[in-house]
VEXSELUM-430505 format. One line per 5 residues: number of its first residue (from 1); for each residue x, y negated, z of N, C-alpha, C. Coordinates in nm, 2 decimals, always signed. Example, Ala and Ser with C-alpha at 12.3 -4.5 7.8 and 13.67 -1.06 7.14 Angstrom:
1) +1.32:+0.57:+0.78:+1.23:+0.45:+0.78:+1.32:+0.33:+0.78  +1.28:+0.22:+0.71:+1.37:+0.11:+0.71:+1.29:+0.00:+0.79
! end
This chain:
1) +8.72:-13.51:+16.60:+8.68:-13.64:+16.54:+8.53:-13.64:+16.52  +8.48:-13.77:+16.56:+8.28:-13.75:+16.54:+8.28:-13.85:+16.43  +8.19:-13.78:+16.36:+8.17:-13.83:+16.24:+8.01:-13.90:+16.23  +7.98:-14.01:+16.15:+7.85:-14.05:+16.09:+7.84:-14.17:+16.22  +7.89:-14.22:+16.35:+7.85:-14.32:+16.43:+7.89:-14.46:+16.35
6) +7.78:-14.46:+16.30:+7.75:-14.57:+16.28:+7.65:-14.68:+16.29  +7.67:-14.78:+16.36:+7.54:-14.89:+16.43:+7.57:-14.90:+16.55  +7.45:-14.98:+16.59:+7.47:-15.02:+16.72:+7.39:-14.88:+16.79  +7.27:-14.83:+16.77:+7.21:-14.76:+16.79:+7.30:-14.61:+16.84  +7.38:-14.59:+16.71:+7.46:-14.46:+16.75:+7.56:-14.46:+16.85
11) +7.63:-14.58:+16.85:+7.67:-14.59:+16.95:+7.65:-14.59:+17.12  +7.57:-14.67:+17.13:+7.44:-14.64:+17.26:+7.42:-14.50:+17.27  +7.40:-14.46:+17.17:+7.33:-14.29:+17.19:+7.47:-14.18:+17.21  +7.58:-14.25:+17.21:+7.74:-14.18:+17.23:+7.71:-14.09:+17.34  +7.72:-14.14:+17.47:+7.75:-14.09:+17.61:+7.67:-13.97:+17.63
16) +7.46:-13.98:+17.58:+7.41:-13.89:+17.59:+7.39:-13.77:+17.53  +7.47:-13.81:+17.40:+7.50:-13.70:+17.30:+7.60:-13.61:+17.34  +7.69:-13.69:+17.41:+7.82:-13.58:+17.47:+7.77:-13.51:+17.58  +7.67:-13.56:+17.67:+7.63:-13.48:+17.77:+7.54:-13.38:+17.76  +7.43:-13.40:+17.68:+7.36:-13.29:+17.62:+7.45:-13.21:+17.53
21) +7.62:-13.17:+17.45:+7.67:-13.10:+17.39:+7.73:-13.05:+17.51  +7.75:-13.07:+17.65:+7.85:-13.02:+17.75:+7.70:-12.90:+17.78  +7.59:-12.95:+17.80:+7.47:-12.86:+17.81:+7.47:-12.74:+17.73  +7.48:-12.77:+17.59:+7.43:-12.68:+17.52:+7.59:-12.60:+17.51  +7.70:-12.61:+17.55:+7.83:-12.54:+17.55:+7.83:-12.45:+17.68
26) +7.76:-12.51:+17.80:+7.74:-12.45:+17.93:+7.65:-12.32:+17.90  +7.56:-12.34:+17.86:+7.47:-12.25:+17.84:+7.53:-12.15:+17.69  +7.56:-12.14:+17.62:+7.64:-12.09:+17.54:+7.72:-12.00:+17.59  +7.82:-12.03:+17.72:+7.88:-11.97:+17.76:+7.82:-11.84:+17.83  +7.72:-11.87:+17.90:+7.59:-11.80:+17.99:+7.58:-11.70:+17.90
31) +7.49:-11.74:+17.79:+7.42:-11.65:+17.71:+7.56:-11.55:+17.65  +7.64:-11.59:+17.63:+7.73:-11.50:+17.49:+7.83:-11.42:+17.59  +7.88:-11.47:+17.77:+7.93:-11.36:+17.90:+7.81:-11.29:+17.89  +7.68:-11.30:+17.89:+7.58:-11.18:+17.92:+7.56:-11.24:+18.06  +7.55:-11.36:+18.13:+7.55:-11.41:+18.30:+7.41:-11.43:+18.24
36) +7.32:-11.42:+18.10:+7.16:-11.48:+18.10:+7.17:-11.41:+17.98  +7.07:-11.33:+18.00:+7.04:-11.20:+17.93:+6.90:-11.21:+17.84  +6.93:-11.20:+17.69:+6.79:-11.17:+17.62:+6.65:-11.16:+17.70  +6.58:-11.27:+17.69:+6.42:-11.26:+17.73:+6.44:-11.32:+17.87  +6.51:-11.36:+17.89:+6.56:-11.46:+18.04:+6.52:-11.57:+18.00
41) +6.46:-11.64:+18.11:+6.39:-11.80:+18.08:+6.52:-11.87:+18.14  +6.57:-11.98:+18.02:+6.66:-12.06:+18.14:+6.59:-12.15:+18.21  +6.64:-12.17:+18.38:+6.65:-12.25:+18.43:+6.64:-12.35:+18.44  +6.64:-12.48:+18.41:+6.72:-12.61:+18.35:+6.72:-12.69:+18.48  +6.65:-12.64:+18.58:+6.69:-12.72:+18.75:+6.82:-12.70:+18.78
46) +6.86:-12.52:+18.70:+7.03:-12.51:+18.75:+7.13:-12.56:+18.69  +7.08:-12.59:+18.54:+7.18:-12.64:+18.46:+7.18:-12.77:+18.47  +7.06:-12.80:+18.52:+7.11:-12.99:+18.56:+7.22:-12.98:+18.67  +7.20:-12.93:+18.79:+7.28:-12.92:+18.87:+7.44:-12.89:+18.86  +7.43:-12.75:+18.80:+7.58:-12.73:+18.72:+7.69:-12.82:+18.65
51) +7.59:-12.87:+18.54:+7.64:-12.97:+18.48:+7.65:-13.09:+18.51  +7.56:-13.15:+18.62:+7.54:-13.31:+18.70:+7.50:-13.37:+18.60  +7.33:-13.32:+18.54:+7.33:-13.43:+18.44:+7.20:-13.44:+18.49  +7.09:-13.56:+18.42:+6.97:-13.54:+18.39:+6.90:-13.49:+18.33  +6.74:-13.44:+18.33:+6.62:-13.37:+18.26:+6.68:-13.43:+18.11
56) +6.71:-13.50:+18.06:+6.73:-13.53:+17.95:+6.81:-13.49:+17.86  +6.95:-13.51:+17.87:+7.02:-13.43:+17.79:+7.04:-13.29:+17.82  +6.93:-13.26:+17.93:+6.92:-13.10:+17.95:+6.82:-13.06:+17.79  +6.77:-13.12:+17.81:+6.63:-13.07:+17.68:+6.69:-13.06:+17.59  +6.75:-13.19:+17.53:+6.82:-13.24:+17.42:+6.93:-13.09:+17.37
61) +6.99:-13.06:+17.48:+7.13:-12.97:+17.47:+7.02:-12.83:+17.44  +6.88:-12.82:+17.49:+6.86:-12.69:+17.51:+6.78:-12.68:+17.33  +6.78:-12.84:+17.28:+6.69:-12.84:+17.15:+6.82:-12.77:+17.04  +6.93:-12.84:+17.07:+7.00:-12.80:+16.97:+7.05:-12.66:+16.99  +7.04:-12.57:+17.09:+7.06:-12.43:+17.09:+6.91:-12.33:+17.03
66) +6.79:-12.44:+17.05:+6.67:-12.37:+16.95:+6.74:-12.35:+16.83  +6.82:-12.51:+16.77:+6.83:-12.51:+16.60:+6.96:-12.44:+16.53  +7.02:-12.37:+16.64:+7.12:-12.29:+16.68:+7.10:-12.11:+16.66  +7.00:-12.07:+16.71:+6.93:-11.96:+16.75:+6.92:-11.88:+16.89  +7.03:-11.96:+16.93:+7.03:-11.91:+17.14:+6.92:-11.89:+17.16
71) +6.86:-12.00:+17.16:+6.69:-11.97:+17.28:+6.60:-11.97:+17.20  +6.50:-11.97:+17.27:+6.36:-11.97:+17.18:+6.28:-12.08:+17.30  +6.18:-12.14:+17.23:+6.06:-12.26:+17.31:+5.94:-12.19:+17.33  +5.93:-12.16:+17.46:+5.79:-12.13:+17.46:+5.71:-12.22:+17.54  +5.58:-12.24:+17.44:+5.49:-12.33:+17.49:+5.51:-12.32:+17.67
76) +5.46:-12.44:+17.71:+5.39:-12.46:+17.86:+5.45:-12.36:+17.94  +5.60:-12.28:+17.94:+5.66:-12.20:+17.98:+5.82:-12.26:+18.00  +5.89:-12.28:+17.91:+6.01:-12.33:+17.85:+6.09:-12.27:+17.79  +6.23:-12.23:+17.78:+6.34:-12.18:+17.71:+6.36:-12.04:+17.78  +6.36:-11.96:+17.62:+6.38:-11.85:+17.68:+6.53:-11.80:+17.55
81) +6.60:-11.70:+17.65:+6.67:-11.67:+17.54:+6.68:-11.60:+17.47  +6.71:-11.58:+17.32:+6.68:-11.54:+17.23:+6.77:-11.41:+17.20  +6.76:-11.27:+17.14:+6.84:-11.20:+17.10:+6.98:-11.24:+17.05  +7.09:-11.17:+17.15:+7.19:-11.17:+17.12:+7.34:-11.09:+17.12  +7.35:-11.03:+16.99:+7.40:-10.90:+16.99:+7.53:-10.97:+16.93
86) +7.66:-10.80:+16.98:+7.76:-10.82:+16.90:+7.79:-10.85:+16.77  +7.69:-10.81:+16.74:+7.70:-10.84:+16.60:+7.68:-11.00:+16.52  +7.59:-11.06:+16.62:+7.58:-11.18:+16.61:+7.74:-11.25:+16.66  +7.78:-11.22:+16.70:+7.88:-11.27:+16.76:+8.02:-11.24:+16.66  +8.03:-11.12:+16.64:+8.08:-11.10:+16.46:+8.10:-11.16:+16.37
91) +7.97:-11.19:+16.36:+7.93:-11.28:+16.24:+8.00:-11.45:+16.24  +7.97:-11.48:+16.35:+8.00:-11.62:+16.39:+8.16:-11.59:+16.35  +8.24:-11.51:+16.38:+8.38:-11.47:+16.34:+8.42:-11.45:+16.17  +8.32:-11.38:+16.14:+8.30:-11.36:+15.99:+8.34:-11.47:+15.92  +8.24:-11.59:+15.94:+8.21:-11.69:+15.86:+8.33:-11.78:+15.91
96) +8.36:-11.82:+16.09:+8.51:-11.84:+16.08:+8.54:-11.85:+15.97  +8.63:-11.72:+15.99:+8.77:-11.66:+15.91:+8.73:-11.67:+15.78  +8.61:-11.66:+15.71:+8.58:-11.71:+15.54:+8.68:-11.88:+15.54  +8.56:-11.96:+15.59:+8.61:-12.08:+15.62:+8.73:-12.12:+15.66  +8.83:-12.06:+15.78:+8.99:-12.09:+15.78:+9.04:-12.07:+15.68
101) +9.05:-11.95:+15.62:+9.09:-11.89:+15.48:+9.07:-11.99:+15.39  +8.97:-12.03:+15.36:+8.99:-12.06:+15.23:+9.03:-12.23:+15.28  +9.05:-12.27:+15.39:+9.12:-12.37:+15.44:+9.26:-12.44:+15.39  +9.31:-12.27:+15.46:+9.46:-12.24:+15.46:+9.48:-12.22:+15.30  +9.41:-12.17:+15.21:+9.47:-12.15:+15.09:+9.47:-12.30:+15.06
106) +9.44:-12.40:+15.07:+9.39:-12.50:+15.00:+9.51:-12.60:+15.07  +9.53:-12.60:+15.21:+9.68:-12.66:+15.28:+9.79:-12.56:+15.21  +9.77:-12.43:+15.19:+9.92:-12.41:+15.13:+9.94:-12.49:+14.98  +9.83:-12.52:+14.88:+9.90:-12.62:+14.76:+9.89:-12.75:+14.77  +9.87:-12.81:+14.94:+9.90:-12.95:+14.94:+10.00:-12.97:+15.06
111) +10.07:-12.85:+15.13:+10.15:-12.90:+15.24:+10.29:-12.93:+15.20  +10.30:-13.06:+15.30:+10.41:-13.14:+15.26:+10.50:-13.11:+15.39  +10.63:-13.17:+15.35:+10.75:-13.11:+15.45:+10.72:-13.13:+15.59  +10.68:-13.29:+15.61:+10.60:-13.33:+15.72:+10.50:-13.25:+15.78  +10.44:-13.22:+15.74:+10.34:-13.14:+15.80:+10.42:-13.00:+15.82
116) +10.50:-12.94:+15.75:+10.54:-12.85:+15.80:+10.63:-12.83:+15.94  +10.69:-12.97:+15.92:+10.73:-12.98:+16.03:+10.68:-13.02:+16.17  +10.56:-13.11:+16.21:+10.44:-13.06:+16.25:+10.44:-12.90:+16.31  +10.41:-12.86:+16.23:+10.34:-12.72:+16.25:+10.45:-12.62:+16.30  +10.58:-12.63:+16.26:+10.70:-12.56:+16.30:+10.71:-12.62:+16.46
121) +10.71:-12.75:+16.48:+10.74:-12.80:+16.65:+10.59:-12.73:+16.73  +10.52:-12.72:+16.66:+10.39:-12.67:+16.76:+10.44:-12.50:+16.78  +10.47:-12.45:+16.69:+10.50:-12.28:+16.71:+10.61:-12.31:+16.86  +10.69:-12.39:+16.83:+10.84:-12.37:+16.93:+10.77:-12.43:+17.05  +10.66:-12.54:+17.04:+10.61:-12.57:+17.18:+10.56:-12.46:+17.21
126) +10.46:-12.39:+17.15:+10.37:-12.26:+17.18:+10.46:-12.16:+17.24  +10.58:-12.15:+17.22:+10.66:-12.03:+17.24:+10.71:-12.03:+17.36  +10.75:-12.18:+17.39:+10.79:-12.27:+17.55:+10.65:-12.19:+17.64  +10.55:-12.27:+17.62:+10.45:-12.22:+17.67:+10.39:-12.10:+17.72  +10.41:-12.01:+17.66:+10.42:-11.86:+17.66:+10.54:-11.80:+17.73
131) +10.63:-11.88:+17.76:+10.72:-11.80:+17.78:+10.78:-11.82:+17.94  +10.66:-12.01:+18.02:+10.65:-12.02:+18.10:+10.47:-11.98:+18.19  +10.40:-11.90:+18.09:+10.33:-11.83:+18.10:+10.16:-11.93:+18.14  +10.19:-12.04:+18.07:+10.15:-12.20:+18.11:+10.03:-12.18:+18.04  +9.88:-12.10:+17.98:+9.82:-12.05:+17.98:+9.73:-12.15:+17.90
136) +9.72:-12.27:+18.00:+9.63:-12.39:+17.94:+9.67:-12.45:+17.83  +9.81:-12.48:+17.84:+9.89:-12.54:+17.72:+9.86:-12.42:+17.56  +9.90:-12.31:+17.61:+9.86:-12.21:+17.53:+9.77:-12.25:+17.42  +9.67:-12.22:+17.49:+9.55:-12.23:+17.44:+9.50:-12.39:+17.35  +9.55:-12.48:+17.44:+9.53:-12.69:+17.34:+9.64:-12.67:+17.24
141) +9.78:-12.54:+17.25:+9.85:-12.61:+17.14:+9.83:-12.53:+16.97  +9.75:-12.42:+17.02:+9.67:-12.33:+16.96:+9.55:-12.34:+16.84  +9.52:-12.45:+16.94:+9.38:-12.53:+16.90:+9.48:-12.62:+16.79  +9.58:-12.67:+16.84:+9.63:-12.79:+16.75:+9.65:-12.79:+16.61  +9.77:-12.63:+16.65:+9.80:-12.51:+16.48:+9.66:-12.57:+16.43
146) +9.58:-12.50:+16.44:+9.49:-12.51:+16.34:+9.39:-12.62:+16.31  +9.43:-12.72:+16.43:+9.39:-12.85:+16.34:+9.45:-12.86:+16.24  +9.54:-12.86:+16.23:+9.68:-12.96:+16.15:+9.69:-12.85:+16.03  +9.64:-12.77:+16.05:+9.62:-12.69:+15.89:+9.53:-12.72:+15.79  +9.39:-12.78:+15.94:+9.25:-12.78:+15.87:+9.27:-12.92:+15.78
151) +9.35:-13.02:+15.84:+9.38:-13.15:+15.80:+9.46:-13.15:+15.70  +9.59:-13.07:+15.65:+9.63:-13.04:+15.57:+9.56:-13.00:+15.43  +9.44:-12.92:+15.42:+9.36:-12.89:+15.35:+9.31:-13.03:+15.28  +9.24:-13.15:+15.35:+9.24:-13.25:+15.28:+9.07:-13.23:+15.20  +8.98:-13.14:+15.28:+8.86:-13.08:+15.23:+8.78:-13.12:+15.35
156) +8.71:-13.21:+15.36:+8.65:-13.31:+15.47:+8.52:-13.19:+15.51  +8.46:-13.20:+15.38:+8.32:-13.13:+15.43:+8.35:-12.96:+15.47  +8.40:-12.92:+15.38:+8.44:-12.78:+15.44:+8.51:-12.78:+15.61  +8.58:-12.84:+15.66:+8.66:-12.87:+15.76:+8.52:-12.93:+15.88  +8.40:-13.00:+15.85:+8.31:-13.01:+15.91:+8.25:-12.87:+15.96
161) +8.21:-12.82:+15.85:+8.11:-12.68:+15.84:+8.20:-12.59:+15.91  +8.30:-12.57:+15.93:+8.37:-12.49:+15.99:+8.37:-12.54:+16.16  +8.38:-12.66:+16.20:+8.37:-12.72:+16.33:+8.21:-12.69:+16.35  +8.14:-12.76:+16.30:+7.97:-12.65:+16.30:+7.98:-12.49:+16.39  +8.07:-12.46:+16.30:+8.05:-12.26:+16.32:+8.15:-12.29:+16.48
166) +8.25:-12.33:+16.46:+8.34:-12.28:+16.58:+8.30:-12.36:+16.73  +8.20:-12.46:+16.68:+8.15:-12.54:+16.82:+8.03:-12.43:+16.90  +7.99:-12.29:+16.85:+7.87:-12.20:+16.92:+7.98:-12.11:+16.94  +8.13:-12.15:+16.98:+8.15:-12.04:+17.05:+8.22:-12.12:+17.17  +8.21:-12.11:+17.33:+8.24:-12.21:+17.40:+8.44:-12.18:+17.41
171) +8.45:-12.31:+17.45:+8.64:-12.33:+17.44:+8.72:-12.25:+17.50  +8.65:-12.17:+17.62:+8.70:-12.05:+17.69:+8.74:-11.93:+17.64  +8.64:-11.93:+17.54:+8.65:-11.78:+17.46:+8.76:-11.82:+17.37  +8.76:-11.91:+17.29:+8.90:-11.91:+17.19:+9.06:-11.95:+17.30  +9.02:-11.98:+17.39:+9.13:-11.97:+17.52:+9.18:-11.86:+17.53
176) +9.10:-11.77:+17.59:+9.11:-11.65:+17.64:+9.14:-11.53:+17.45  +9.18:-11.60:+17.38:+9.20:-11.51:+17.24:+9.36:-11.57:+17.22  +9.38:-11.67:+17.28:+9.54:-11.76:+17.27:+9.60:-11.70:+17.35  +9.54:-11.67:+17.47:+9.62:-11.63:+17.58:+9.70:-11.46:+17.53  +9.58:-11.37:+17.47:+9.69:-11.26:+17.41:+9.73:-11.31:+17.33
181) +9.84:-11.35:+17.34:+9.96:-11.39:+17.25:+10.09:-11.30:+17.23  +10.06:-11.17:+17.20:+10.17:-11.07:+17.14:+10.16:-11.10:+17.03  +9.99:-11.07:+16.99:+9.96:-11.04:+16.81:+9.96:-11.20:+16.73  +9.94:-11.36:+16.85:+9.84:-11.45:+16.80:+9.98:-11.52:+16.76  +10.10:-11.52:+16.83:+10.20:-11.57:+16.83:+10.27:-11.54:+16.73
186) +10.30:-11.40:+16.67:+10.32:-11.33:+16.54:+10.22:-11.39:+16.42  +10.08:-11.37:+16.43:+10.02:-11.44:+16.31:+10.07:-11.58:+16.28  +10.10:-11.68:+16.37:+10.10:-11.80:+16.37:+10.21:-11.81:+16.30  +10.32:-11.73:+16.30:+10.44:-11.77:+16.23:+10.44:-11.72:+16.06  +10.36:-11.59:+16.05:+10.33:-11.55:+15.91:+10.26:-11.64:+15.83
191) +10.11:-11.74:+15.89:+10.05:-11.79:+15.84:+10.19:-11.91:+15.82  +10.24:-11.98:+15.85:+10.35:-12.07:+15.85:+10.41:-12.04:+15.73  +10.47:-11.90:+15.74:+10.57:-11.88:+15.64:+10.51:-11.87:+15.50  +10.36:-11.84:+15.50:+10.28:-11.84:+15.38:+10.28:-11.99:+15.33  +10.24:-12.10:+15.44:+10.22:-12.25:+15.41:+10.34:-12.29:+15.32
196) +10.43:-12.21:+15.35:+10.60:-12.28:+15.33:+10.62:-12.26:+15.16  +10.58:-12.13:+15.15:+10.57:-12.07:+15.03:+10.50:-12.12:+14.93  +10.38:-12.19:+15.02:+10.27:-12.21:+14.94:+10.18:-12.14:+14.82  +10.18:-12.05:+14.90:+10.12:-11.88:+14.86:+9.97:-11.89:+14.93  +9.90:-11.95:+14.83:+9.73:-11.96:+14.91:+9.65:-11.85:+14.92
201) +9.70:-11.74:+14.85:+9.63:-11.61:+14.86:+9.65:-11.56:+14.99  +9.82:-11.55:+15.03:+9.84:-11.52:+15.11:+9.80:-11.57:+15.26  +9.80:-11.69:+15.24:+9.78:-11.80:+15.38:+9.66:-11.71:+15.37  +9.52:-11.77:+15.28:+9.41:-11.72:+15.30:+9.38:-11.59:+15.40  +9.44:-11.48:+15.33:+9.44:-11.31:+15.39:+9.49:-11.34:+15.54
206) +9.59:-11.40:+15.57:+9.66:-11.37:+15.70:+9.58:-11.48:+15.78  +9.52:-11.57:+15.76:+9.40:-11.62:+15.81:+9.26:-11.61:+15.89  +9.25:-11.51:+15.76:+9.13:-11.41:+15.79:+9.12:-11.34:+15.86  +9.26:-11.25:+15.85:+9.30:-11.16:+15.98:+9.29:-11.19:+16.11  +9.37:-11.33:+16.10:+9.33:-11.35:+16.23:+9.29:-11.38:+16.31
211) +9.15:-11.46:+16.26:+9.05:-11.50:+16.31:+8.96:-11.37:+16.36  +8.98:-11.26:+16.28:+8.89:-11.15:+16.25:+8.98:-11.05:+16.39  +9.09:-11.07:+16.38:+9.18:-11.00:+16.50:+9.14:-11.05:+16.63  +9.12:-11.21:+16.65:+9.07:-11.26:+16.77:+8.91:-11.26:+16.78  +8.80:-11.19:+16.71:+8.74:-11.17:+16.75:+8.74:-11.02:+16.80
216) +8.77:-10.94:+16.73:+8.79:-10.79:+16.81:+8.87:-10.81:+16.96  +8.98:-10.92:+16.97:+9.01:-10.92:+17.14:+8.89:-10.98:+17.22  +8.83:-11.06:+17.17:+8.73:-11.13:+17.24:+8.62:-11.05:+17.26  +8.57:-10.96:+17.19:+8.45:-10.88:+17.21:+8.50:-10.79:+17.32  +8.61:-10.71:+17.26:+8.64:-10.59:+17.36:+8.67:-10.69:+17.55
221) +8.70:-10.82:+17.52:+8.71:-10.87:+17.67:+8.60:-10.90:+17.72  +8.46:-10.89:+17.67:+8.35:-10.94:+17.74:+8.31:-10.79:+17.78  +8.26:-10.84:+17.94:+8.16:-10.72:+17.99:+8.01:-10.64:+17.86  +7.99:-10.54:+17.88:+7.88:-10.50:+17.78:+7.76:-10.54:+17.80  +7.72:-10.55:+17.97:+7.59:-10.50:+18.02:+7.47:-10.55:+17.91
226) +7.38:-10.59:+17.89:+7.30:-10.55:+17.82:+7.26:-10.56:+17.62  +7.44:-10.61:+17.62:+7.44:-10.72:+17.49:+7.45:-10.55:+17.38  +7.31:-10.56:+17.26:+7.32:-10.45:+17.22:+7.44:-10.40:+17.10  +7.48:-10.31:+17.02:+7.53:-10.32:+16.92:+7.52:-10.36:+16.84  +7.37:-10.40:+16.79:+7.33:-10.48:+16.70:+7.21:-10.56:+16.72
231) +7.16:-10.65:+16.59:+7.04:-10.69:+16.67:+6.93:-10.67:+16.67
! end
């Protein structure tokens, strides 16, 4: 959901806002596989190309990964990118899982049967899915869970700040964390069973875990080459 369009102005400015965020998600992706390595100038002749966009919301996309910390601006030179370690990548998981957590505790003392139910047909779609090995579905119905939690919460600005953190990490990578679904498929029904209870301690904890679980699959799935242990 985009929030704050309002006017004639913001509107107009819709289309090139989405294309400079597909920029700054492309390049996200680059920098965090390790395909554009600390102290690498980006390109932006390739990323126009890649992406099929213009010089414009190439900049635009490369400004908001400055106010980000991906790249860095060097004068009369351009974008270069900026240190980026596992640990940085951690962290972005860290603050996640603060954020779900205290999400989830906050949907377990307002969820209603409705929503429960909701969230029970998404597990049984998820399970379909998984079990026709349908990979993409996976992953959107995955995304869904935890909308429909975040919305349950009923905490607008917290549920912003959280979409903040989880928009620097590109849709692939929380894809590729749905797809191992031995452990993601098991959490999904615990955190449920917590909602049901409406045990916010507990939602919280098994929350955390999991966010905190699918960053340890995600790190150990990215190649190493030069991304350091720390920063």
């Amino acid at each position: 959901m985009k929030e704050g369009n309002v006017g004639g102005t913001a509107r107009r400015r819709g289309g090139r806002q989405q294309l400079s965020e597909e920029v700054a998600s492309y390049v996200r992706e680059l920098i965090i596989s390790g395909d554009i390595k600390p102290g690498e100038f980006v390109r932006t002749e390739s990323i126009q190309e890649a992406v099929g966009v213009s010089n414009t919301p190439v900049r635009e996309g490369m400004l908001s990964l400055r106010n980000e910390g991906f790249v860095e601006l060097v004068p009369r030179r351009g974008f270069v990118v900026a240190p980026f370690a596992e640990q940085d990548l951690s962290d972005l998981f860290w603050v996640q899982g603060k954020l779900a957590g205290e999400l989830a505790a906050r949907a377990a003392k307002s969820m209603t049967h409705a929503r429960l139910e909701i969230l029970e047909g998404l597990l049984e779609r998820y399970q379909g899915a998984v079990d026709r090995n349908d990979a993409s579905t996976v992953a959107d119905l995955g995304h869904e869970f935890h909308r429909q939690i975040n919305l349950a919460a009923d905490s607008r600005r917290l549920a912003i700040l959280l979409g903040a953190v989880v928009k620097q990490l590109p849709n692939r990578f929380y894809a590729s964390i749905e797809r191992q679904v031995a452990a993601t498929s098991q959490e999904h029904h615990e955190i449920v069973d917590a909602l049901r209870k409406r045990d916010s301690r507990r939602a919280s904890l098994i929350m955390e875990t999991h966010v905190a679980s699918g960053a340890a699959r995600l790190i150990e799935s990215l190649p190493q080459q030069d991304r350091g242990k720390s920063a």
